[in-house]
N, C-alpha and C positions, 0 to 999 in steps of 0.2 A: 504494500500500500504506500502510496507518494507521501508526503509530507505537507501537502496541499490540503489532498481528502483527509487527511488523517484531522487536519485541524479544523478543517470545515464540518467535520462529522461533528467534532468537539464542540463545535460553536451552534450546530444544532439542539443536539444533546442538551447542554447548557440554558437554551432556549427555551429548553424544554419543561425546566425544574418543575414550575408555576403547574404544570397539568398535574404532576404527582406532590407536589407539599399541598397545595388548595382542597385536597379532598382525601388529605389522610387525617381519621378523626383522632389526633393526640397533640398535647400543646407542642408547642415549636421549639422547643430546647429539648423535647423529648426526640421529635423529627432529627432534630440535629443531631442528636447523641447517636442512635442508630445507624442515620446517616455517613457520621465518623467513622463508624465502630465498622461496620459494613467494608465501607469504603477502605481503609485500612487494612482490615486482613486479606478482601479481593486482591490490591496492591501487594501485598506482603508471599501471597501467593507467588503472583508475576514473578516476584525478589527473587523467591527463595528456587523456585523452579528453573530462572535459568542463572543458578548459583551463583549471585551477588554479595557480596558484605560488606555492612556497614564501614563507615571509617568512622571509628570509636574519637579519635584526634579530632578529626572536623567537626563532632559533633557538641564537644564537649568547649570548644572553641564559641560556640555560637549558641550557648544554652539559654544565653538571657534573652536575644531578639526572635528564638523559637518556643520560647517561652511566651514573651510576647505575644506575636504571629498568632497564635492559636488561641491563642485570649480571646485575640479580637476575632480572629475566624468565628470562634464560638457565639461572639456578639452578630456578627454580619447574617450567620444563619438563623438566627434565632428571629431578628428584627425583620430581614429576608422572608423568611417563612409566616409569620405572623401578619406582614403586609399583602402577600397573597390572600390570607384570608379572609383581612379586612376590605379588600376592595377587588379590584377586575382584575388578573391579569398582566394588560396593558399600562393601569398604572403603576400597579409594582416595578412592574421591569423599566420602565421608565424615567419612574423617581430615584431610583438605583442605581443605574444608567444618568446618577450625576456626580459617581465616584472620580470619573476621570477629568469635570472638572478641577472639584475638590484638591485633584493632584497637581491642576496644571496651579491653582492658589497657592497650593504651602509649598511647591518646590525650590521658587527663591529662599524661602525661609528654612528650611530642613535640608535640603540639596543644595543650596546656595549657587540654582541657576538662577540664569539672565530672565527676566519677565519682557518682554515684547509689546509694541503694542499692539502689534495684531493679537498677542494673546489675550490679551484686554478685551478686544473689541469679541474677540468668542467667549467670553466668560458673559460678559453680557448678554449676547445673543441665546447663550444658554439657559440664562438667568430667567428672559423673557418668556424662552420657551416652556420653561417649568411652572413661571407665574399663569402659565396659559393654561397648564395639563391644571394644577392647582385649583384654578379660579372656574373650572370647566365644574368642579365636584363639591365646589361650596357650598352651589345653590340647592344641591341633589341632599343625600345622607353624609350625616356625620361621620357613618364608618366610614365612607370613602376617606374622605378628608384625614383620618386617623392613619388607612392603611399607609398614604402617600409620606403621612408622616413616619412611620416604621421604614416606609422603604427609602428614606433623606437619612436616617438613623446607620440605618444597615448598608449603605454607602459612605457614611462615615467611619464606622469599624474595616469596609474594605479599603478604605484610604489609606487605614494606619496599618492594617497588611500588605499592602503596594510598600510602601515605604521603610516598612522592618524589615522585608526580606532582601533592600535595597544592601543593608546590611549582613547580611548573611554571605560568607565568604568561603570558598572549598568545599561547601556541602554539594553534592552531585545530584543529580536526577535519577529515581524517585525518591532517593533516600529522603529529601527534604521533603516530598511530599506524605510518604509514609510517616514520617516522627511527629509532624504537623494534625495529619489526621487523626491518628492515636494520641499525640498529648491534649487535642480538643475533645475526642470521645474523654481522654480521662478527666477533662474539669466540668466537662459537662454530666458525667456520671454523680461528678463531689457533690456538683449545684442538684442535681434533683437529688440526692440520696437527703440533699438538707432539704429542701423544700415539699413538694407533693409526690416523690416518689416515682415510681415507674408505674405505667397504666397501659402498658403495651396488650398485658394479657387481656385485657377488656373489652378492643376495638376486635372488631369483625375480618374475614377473611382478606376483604376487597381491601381494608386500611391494611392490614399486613401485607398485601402482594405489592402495592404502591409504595411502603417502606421500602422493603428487600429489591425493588427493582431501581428504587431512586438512589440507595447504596452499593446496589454494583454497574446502573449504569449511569449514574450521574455523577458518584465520587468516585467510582472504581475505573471504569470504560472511560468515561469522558476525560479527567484528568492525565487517563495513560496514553490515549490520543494527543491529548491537548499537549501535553510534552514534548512526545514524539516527532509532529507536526513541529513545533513551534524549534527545533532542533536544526528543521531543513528548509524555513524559509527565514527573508530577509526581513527585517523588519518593518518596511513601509509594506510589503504582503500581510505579516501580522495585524497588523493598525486598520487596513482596511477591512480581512475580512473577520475581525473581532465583532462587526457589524452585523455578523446575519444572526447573532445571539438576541440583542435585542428585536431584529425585525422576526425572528423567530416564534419571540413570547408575540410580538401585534399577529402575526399572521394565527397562528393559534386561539390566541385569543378574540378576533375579530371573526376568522371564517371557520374555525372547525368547535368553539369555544362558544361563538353565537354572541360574546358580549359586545358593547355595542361603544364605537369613540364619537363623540361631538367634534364639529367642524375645528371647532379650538381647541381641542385635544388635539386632532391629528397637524394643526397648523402649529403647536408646540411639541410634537413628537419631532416635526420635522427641521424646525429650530436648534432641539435641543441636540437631535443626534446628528443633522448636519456640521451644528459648531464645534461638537466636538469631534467627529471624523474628519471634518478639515484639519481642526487643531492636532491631532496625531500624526495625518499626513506632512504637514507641516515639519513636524517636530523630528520624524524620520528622515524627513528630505534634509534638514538642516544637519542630522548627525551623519549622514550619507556622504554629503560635500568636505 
């Protein structure tokens, strides 16, 4: 398989979460935990089957921003998952889908890159577009408006995951991925064992089949594509087609999903993911030169 498809799959997949967290009946840290745990051993399988091993040095090197990393993973799927439920689809993926803002803002300050002003001019154009998806759900239900805020939340925590593993030095692929998934199952195990517990055994077949398939193929499958892929192409190829994730969750959720966008949702879907696929293109074309 090329390294093309392999990421394109991934970016489907990806796209895809929202159909399998939206209608599995158990809260969204419990989703996540599973999701981990799941996701983790599939990976671990891959390892160990075509006989890999850890590098105990590298690991041990970078225990506090995988520490981190997984913190906030834990946070990103939790607020992720729960915005799915609070609202359509379409907005979750959307309000989410303004982590790569977020990133192009604190990079001067935490990266101590150059800010542009065309980058300016796309953080606004972003800005607008999200005031738009926002202001489309005001007038409807409050849940909406709540889910949109879970999913501004849950692209917050993946901000500070972009950014810690920025940090992360010599760890290899998937090792970083495996220790990630597993030390998130383990804190999100700690977090419900203190709070409501597990509730797994209670939900029905269909919620179990939706778990187990969102943990090998959305943290298992998808992540091991998504590496693989992201291995053999260049990076203004990554930047672009990072984009069929989001249009993935609109197409699902508009034609096969039946939920429905306002003229000004879709005229701030188009805003928001234009400025920021510009701004990537951009940002690749300038490390290129």
């Amino acid at each position: 398989m090329s390294g093309k498809l392999s990421f394109i799959l991934s970016m489907i997949i990806f796209g895809a979460v929202g159909v399998f967290a939206k209608y599995i009946k158990l809260p969204s840290s419990e989703i996540a935990f599973w999701m981990s745990l799941i996701g983790s051993c599939f990976l671990l399988v891959i390892f160990f089957y075509k006989k890999e091993r850890f590098t105990k040095i590298s690991i041990l090197q970078n225990k506090w921003p995988l520490v981190l990393s997984s913190l906030a993973l834990c946070g990103n799927w939790i607020f992720l998952f729960q915005a799915y439920k609070e609202t359509t689809i379409a907005n979750a993926a959307l309000s989410y889908y303004f982590a790569p803002v977020l990133v192009i803002c604190l990079s001067p300050i935490i990266l101590k890159e150059k800010i542009l002003v065309r980058k300016v001019f796309y953080i606004c154009v972003a800005l607008v577009g999200l005031f738009f998806i926002v202001q489309s759900q005001t007038t409807e239900t409050s849940e909406h408006y709540i889910g949109i805020v879970y999913g501004l939340i849950a692209a917050c925590f993946y901000t500070i995951v972009t950014f810690t593993n920025k940090y992360i030095r010599g760890l290899k692929e998937p090792d970083n991925t495996i220790i990630q998934l597993a030390l998130a199952a383990l804190f999100l195990a700690l977090y419900l064992l203190g709070t409501n517990g597990f509730q797994v055994m209670q939900i029905d077949i269909k919620s179990i089949s939706l778990l187990i398939a969102l943990g090998i193929v959305h943290a298992g499958i998808g992540f091991y594509l998504f590496f693989f892929g992201m291995r053999h192409l260049k990076g203004q190829s990554i930047a672009i087609l990072s984009y069929i994730d989001p249009l993935t969750s609109l197409v699902i959720s508009t034609m096969i999903i039946g939920e429905k966008m306002t003229t000004l949702q879709i005229i701030g879907a188009i805003l928001l993911l234009g400025a920021t696929c510009l701004s990537e293109m951009d940002k690749t074309k300038h490390i290129s030169q």
